[in-house]
N, C-alpha and C positions, 0 to 999 in steps of 0.2 A: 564331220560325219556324213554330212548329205554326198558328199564326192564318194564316198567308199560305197554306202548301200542304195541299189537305183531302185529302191521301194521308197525310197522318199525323195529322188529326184523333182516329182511333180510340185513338192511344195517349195521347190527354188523359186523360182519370180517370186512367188506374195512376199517369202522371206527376206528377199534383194527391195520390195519394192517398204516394205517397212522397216528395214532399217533406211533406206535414204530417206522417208517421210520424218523418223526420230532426227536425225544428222542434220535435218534442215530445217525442223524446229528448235535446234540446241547452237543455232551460231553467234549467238551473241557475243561480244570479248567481253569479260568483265574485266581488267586490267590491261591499259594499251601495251600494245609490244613498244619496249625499250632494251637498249644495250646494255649487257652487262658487262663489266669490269670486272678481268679473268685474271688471277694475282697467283701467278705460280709460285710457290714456297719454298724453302732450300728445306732438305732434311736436316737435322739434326741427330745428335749418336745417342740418346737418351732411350733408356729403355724404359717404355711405358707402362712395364709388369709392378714397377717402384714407384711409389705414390709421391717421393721428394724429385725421382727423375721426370712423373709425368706434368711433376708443376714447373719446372722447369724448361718441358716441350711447348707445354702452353704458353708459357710465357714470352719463348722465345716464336712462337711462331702469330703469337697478339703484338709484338713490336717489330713483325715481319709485314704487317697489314696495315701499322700505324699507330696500332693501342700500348700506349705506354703510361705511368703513373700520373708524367707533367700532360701528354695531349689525350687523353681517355674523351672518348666518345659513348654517349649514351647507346651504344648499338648491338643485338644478339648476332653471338658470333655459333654457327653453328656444329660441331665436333660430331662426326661420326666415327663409328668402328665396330669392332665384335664384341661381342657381349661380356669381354672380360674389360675392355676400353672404356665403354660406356656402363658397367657397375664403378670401377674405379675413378671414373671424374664423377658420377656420383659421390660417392667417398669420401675424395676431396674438398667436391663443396663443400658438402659436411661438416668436412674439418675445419674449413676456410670461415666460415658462418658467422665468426666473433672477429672480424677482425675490422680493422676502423672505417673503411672505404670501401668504395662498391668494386673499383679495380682488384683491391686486395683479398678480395672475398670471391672473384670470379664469377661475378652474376653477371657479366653480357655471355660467360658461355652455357649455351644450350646443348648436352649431351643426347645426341641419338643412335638410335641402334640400326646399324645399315642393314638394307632391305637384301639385298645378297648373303650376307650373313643367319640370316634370318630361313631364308630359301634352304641354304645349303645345311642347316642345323635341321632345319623337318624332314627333307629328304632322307639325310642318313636317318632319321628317328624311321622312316617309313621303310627302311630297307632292315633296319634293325629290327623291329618288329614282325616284319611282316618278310622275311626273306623264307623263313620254313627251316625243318629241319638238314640236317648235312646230307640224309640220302633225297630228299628233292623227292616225296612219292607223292607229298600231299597236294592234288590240281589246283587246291585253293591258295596255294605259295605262293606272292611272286618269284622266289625261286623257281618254281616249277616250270612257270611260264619262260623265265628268262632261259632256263637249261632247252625247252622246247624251240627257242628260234635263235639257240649258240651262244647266248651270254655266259661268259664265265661267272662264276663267283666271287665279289671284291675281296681282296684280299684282307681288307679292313670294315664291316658292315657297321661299325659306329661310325665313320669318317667316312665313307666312297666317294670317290671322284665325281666333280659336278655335274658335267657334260656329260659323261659316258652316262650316270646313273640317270639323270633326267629324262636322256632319251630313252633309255630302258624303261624306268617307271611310266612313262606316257606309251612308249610304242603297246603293252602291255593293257593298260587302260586302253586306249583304241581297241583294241584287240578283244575286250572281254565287255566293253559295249556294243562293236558290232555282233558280236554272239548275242545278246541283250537283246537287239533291237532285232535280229536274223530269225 
């Protein structure tokens, strides 16, 4: 924001000069740098939407890193995906819960829910909500604004494109806090 409105240019240095003062009281490493061991994995044809195909993914890609019944290591294996991935290896644990051994029950894997997935599910919520009606009159739309500097309208406003929408929904934010701050 300071590069766009030069009514606040003057508070640049103190701003430059506090965050280098935070940055150089924060250098501590708490964990040394060491190398990691990067284990590319082959895909498999198992569709993950089937709870007997996705224990079969897992499986095959835990004896793809080394974890098999006879050599099982005590260690968290971490799984991410969308939000339909990581409900259903929930699920499975679940189901898995009674069975004799810790391999058999899938507790080294840790389901999570990927941070891109995550982005791109609030974005469309935010265009969905907030895009305005189809004629674009109301200035409080982001509709409105986007028809204002040539953004069409996504063709899909539950699902929009990642890129294109991000930089619409920010260029638009920019835009409506320099008016804010102008």
């Amino acid at each position: 924001i300071m590069t766009y409105i030069p009514e606040l240019r003057p508070l640049l240095p103190e701003i430059h000069r506090r965050i280098r003062a935070e940055s150089l009281q924060s250098t501590e490493v708490i964990t040394p740098l060491h190398r990691t061991e990067i284990r590319p994995l082959a895909t498999c044809a198992k569709n993950e939407k089937q709870l007997a195909q996705l224990k079969d993914a897992i499986q095959d890609f835990l004896n793809q890193i080394g974890q098999t019944k006879d050599s099982y290591q005590r260690r968290k294996v971490f799984i991410g995906g969308d939000g339909l991935t990581f409900e259903l290896i929930l699920r499975l644990k679940d189901y898995m819960q009674f069975h004799d051994n810790e391999f058999d029950r899938i507790d080294l894997v840790e389901p999570f829910l990927e941070q891109w997935h995550t982005a791109w599910t609030d974005l469309s919520r935010i265009f969905e909500t907030f895009w305005g009606e189809k004629e674009l009159k109301n200035p409080a739309s982001l509709g409105h604004s986007a028809s204002r500097i040539g953004v069409k309208t996504p063709s899909n406003l539950s699902n929009v494109d990642y890129y294109s929408g991000r930089h619409t929904a920010y260029l638009v934010l920019d835009a409506r806090m320099m008016d804010c701050v102008r």
